[in-house]
C-alpha positions as CSV (number, residue, x, y, z in Angstrom):
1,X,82.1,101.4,52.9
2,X,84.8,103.4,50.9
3,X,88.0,101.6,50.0
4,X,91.3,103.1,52.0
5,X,94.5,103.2,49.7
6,X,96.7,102.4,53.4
7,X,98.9,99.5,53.1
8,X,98.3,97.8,56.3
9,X,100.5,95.1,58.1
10,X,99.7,92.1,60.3
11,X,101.4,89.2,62.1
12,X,99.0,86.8,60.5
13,X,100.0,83.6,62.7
14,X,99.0,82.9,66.6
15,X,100.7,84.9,69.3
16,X,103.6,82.9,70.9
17,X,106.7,81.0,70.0
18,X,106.8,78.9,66.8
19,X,108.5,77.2,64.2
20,X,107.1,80.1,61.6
21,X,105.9,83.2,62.1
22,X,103.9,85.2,58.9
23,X,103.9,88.8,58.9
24,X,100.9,89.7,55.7
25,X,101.3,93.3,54.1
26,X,98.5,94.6,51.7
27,X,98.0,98.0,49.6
28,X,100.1,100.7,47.7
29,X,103.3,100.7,49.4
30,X,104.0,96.7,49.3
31,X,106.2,97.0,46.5
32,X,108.2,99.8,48.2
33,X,108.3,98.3,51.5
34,X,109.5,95.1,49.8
35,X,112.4,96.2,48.1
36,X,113.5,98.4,51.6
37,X,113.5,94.5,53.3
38,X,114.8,92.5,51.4
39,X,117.1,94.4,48.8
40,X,116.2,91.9,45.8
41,X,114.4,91.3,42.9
42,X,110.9,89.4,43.4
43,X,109.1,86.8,40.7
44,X,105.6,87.0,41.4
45,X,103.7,83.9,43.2
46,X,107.3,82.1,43.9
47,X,108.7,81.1,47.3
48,X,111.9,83.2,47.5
49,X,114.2,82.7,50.8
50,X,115.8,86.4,51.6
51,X,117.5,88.1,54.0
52,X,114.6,91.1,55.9
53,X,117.0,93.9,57.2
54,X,116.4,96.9,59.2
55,X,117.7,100.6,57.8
56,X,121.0,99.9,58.7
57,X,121.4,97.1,57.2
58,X,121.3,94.6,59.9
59,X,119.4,91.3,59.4
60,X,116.4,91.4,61.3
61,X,115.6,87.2,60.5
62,X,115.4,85.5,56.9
63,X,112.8,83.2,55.8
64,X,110.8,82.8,52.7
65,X,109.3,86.0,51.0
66,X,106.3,85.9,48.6
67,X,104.5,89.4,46.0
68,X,101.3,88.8,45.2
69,X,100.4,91.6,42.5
70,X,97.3,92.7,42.4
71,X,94.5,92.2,41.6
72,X,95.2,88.6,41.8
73,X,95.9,88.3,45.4
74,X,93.5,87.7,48.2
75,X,92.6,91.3,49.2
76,X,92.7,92.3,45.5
77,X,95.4,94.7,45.9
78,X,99.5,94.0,46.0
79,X,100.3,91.3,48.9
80,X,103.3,90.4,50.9
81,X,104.0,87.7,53.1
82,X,106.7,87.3,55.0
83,X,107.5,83.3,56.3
84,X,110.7,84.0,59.2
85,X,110.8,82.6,62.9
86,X,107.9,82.4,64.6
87,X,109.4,83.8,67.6
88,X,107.0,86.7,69.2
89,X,110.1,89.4,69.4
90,X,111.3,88.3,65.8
91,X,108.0,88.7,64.4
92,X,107.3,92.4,66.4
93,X,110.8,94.1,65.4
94,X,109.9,93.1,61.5
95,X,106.7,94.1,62.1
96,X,107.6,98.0,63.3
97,X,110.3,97.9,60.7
98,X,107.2,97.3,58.3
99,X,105.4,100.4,59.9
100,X,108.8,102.4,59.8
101,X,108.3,101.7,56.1
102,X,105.0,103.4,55.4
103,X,102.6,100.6,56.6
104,X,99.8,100.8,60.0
105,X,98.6,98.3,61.9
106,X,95.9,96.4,60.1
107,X,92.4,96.5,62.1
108,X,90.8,93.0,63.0
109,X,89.3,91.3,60.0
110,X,90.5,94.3,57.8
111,X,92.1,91.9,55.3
112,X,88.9,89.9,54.6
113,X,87.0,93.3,54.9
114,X,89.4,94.6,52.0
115,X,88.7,90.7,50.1
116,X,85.0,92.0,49.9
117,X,84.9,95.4,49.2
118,X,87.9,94.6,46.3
119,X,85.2,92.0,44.8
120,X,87.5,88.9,45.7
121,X,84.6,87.7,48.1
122,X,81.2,88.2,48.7
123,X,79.8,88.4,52.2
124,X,78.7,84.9,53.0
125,X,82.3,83.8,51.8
126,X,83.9,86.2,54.1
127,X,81.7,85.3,57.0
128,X,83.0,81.4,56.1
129,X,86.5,82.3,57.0
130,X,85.8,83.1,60.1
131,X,83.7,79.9,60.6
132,X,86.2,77.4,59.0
133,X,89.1,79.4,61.4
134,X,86.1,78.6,64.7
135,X,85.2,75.2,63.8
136,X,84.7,72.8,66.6
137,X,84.1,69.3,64.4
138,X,85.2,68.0,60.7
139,X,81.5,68.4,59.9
140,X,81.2,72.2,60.8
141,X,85.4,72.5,58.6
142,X,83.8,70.7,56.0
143,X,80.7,72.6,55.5
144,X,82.3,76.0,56.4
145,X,84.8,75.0,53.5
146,X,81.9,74.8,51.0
147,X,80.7,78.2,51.9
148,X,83.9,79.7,51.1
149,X,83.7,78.0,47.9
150,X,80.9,79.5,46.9
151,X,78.3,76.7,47.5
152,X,75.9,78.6,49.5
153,X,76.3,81.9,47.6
154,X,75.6,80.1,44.0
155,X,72.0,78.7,45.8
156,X,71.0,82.5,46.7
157,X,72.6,83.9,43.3
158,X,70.6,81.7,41.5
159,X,67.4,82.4,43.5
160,X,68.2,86.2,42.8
161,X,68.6,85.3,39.1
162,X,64.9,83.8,38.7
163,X,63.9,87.1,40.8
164,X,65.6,89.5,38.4
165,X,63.8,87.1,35.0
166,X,60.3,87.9,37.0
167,X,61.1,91.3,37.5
168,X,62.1,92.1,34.2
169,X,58.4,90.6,32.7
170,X,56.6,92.2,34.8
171,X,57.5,95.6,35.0
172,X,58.5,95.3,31.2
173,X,54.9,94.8,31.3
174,X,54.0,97.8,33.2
175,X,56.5,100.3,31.7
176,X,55.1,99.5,28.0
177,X,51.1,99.2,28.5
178,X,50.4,99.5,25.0
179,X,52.1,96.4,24.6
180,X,49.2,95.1,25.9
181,X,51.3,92.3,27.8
182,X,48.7,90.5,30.1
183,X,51.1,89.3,32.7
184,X,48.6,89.0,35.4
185,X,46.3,86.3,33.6
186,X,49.7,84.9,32.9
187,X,49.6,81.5,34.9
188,X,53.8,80.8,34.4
189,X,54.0,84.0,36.5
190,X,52.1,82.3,39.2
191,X,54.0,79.1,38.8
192,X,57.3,80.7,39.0
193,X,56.3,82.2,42.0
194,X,55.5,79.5,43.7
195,X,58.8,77.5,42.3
196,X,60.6,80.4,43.8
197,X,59.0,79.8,47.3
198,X,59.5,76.5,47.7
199,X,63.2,76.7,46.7
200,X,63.5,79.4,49.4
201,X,61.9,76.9,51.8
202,X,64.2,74.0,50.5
203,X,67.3,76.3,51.0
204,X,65.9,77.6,54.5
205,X,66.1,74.4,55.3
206,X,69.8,73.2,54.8
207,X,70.6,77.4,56.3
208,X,69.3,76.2,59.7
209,X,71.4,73.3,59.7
210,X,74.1,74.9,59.2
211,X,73.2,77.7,61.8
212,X,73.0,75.2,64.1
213,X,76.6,73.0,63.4
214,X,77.5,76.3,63.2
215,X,76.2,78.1,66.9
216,X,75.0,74.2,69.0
217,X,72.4,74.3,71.6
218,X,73.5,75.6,74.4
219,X,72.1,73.0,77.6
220,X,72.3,73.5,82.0
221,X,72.2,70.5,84.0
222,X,70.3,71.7,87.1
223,X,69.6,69.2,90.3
224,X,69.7,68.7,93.9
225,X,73.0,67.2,95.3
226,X,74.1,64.4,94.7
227,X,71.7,63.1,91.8
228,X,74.8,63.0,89.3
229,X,75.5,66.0,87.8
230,X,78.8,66.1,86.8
231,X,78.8,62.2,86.4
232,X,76.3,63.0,83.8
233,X,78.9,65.5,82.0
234,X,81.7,63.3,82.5
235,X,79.8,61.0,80.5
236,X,78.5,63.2,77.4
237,X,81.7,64.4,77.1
238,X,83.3,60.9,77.9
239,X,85.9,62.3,79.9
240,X,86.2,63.0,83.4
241,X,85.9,67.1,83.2
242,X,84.0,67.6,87.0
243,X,85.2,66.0,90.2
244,X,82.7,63.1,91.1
245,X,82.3,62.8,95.2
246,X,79.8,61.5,97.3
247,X,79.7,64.7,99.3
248,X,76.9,67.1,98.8
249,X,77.7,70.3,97.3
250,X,81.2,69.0,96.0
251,X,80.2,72.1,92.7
252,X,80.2,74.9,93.8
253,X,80.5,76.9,91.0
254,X,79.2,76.5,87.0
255,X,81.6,74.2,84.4
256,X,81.6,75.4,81.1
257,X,82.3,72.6,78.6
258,X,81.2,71.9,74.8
259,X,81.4,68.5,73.5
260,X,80.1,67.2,70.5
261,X,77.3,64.6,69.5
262,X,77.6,63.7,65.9
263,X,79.2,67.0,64.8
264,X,76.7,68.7,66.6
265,X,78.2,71.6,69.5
266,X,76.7,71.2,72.5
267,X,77.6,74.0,75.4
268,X,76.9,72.6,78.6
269,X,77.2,73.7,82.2
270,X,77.4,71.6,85.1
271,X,75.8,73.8,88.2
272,X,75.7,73.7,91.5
273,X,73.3,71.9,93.7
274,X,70.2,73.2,94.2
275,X,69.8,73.4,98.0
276,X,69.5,75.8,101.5
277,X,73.0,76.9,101.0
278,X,75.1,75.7,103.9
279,X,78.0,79.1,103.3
280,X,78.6,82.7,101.2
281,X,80.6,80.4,98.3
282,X,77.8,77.4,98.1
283,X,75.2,80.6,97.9
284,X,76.8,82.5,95.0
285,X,76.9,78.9,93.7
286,X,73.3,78.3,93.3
287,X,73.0,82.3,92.1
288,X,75.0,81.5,89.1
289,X,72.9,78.0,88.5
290,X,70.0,80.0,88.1
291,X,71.2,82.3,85.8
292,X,72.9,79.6,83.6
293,X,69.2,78.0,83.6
294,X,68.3,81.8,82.1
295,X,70.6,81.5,79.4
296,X,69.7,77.9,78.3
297,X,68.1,76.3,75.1
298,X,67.3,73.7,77.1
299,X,67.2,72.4,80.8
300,X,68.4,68.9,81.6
301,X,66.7,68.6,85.7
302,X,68.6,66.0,86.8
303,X,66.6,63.1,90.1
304,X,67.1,60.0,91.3
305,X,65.6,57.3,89.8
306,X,62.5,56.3,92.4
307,X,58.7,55.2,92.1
308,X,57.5,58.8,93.2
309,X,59.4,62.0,92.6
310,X,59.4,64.1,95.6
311,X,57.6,67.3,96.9
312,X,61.3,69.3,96.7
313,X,61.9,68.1,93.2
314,X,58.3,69.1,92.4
315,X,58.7,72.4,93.4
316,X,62.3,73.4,91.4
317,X,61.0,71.7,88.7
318,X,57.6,73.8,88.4
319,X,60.3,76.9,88.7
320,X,62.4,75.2,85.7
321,X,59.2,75.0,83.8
322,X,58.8,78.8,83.5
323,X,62.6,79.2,82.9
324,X,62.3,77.5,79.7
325,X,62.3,74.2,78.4
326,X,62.9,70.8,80.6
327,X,63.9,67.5,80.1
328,X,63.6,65.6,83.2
329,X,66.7,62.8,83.6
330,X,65.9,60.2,85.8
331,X,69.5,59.0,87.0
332,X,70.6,55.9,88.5
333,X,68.7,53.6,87.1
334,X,71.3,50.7,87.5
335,X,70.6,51.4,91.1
336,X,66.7,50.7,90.9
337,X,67.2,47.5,87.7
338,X,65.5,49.7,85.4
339,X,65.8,49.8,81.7
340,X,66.8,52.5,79.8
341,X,64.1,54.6,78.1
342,X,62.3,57.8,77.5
343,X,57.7,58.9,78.1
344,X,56.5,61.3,78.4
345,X,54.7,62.9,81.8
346,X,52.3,66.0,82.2
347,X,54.0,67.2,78.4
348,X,57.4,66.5,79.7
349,X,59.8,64.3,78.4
350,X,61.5,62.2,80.6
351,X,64.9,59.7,80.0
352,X,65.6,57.3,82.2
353,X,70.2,56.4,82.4
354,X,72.6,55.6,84.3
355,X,75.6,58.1,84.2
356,X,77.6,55.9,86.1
357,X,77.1,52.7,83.4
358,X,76.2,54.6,80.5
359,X,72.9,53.1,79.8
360,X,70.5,55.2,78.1
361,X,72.9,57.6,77.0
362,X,72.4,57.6,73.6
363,X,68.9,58.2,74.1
364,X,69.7,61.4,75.7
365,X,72.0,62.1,72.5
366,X,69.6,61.4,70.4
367,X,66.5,63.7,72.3
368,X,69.5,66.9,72.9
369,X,69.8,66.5,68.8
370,X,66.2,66.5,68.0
371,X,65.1,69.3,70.7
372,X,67.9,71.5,68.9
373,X,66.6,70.2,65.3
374,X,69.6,68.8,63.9
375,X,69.4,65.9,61.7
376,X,73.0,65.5,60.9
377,X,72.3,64.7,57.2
378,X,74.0,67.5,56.1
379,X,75.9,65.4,53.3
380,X,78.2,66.5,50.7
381,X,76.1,69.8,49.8
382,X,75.8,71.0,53.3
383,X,77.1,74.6,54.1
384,X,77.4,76.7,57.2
385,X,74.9,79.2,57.9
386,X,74.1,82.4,60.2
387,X,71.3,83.9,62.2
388,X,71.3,86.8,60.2
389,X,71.1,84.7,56.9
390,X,68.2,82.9,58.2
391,X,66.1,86.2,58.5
392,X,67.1,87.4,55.3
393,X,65.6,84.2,53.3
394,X,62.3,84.5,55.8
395,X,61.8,88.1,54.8
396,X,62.7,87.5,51.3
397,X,60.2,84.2,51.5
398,X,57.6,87.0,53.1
399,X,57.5,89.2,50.5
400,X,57.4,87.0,47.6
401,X,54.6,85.1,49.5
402,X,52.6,88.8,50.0
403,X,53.3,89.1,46.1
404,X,51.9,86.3,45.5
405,X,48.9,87.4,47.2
406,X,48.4,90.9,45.3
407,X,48.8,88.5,42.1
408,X,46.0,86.3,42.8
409,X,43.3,88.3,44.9
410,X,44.0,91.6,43.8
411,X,45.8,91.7,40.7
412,X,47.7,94.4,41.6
413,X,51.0,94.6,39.4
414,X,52.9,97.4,40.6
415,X,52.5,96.1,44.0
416,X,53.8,92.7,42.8
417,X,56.5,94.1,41.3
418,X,57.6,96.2,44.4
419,X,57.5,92.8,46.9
420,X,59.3,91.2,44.3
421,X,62.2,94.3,44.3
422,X,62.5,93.5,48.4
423,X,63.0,89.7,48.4
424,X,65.5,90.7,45.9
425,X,67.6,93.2,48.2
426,X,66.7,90.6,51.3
427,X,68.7,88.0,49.4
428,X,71.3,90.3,48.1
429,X,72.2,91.0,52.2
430,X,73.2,87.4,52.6
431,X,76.0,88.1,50.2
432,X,76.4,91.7,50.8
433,X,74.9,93.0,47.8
434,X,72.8,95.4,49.9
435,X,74.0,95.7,53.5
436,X,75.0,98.5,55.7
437,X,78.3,99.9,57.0
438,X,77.4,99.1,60.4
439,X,76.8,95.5,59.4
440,X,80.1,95.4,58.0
441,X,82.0,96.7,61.0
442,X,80.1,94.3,63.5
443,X,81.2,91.7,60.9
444,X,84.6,92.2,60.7
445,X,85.3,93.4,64.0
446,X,85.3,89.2,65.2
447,X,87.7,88.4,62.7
448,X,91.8,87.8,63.8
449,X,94.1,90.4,63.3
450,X,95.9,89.7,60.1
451,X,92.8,87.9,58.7
């Protein structure tokens, strides 16, 4: 993606009325536009209050002004923010007076996108913005922090600098054959290898972890009326998010809530009833229940506790079954004196709780968290993560895996050397070292304006 010489503007802070509102400028024209605002001198990197004035003169608000010359500034080029009254029509009129001043609206994301293509991020770091700005627990801040630090771009770096040592043997090897270099009886070239697959594996791991803190499981709570639902939500959320009635068909639409276990985002729905439906508004109900179920990880079918599950639960539960996966939730238990616990039945897993008590509650914690795969030991090193990272580090584990291969069963050097060339560019798209333009736009596109 080519590098525009615009200066672009932004109100960087939340619509709506504040103590402080921060309008950020970036490109050519900052210095210009600066000295048309505020009529002063500025020291670079100091806190300066000033007067912002429109072209006659008039003060538009004041507030605290801060250059950052390039190309030590975020976007790499010469920044301006502007700290006044975070009232929305204070922050608007400086904000045309900006654009009267040479400056266009900035695109969403566009100053991150300029952070990367000016070499002040890379990719994953840019992406980590966005996370640490989205998080939903201290755990997912935390790790997103460490990404923009660098900690998950230094792992792959480092993986692409024992890619680039290999490389180098290798086809050093095949460019000079009267060196008479013979690299494929060469046993360290095999060892390195497999070194570099297992730290792919090791690194795959902790991604996934992060993926996960990063995008939660996403879980419907399907049942006949009246088995305790929402009682069920109320109580994995511990708060009292759906009304809780003794009358059947008291949902009749899908709750949308995430809550967290341990960090870890859970998005649940609470559904309607499954039942004949008794009017148009109970029907369309149950029509969205069933497409929640289709957009589930997994299904939590919700019964009464009881000796023998009925023929009606038997049947919406054998339709569950080809939906996706089902854990079965066998609910008042405090009704029947039953213990909390989990078994297993014809390969399902079944918890038995009371949502009204809270017993066996953290069992179902526990099972929602190992379903998804999340261990929660993320630690001190632990980074956030994306789907599209994941692929890159299984096709760059792929092809050094089929190099591998043309090593030991065929010898076959110049094939090794080209898998070996496309686990390097797989890697280099994590940080954006090869990536296309269209990547880049879907990227940027679900950033804030002004970010």
């Amino acid at each position: 993606m080519p590098h525009t010489p615009d200066t672009i503007a932004a109100v960087a802070t939340p619509p709506g009325r504040g103590g402080i509102g921060i309008v950020r400028i970036s490109g050519p024209l900052v210095g210009q536009i600066a000295r048309a605002l505020v009529e002063r001198p500025f020291t670079p990197r100091t806190a300066q209050f000033s007067v912002f004035k429109d072209d006659r003169g008039e003060v538009i608000d004041f507030g605290i002004a801060l250059l950052f010359p390039g190309p030590k500034s975020f976007t790499g080029e010469d920044v301006l923010e502007l700290q006044g009254h975070g009232g929305p029509v204070v922050m608007d009129v400086l904000l045309r007076r900006i654009i009267e001043l040479g400056a266009r609206l900035a695109r969403p994301g566009e100053f991150s996108e300029r952070a990367f293509l000016n070499g002040k991020l890379d990719l994953a770091q840019v992406e980590a913005i966005a996370d640490l700005i989205d998080s939903a627990s201290q755990q997912a801040a935390r790790c997103a922090m460490r990404s923009l630090e660098g900690a998950f771009s230094s792992r792959i770096h480092a993986l692409v600098d024992l890619l680039v040592d290999l490389r180098a043997h290798i086809e050093g090897a095949l460019d000079f054959p009267e060196e008479e270099i013979d690299f494929l009886n060469d046993s360290a070239i095999e060892a390195t290898l497999h070194s570099f697959i297992e730290q792919v594996d090791r690194l795959n791991a902790e991604a996934e972890q992060g993926c996960l803190l990063r995008e939660g499981m996403r879980i419907a709570i399907i049942g006949r009326p009246n088995v305790g639902k929402s009682s069920l939500l109320n109580r994995l959320a511990d708060q009292d998010l759906a009304i809780v009635t003794s009358i059947p068909g008291t949902t009749r639409d899908v709750i949308r809530e995430e809550i967290l276990i341990d960090g870890f985002p859970i998005h649940v729905a609470d559904t309607a009833g499954l039942r004949f439906a008794s009017d148009e508004v109970e029907e369309e109900g149950i029509r969205r229940t069933w497409e929640a179920v289709g957009r589930s990880d997994r299904i939590l079918f919700v019964v009464e506790c009881k000796e023998v599950v009925d023929s009606e639960d038997h049947r919406l539960l054998g339709r569950l079954q080809k939906s996706g996966d089902v854990t079965v939730v066998h609910n008042k238990i405090d009704l029947q004196r039953r213990q909390p616990g989990m078994d297993v039945h014809d390969h399902l897993p079944n918890v038995y709780l009371s949502a009204k008590t809270g017993e066996g509650i953290e069992l179902l914690r526990a099972h929602l968290k190992e379903c998804a795969g999340y261990n929660g030991a993320m630690g001190e090193g632990g980074f956030m993560a994306r789907r599209r990272h994941l692929d890159a580090l299984a096709r760059a584990r792929a092809f050094a895996q089929k190099g591998l291969e043309q090593l030991t069963a065929h010898r076959a050097g110049e094939l090794l050397a080209e898998e070996l060339r496309l686990a390097q560019q797989a890697l280099g798209e994590v940080t954006g070292e090869f990536t296309s333009e269209d990547l880049l736009a879907q990227i940027f596109s679900r950033f804030c304006i002004g970010k």
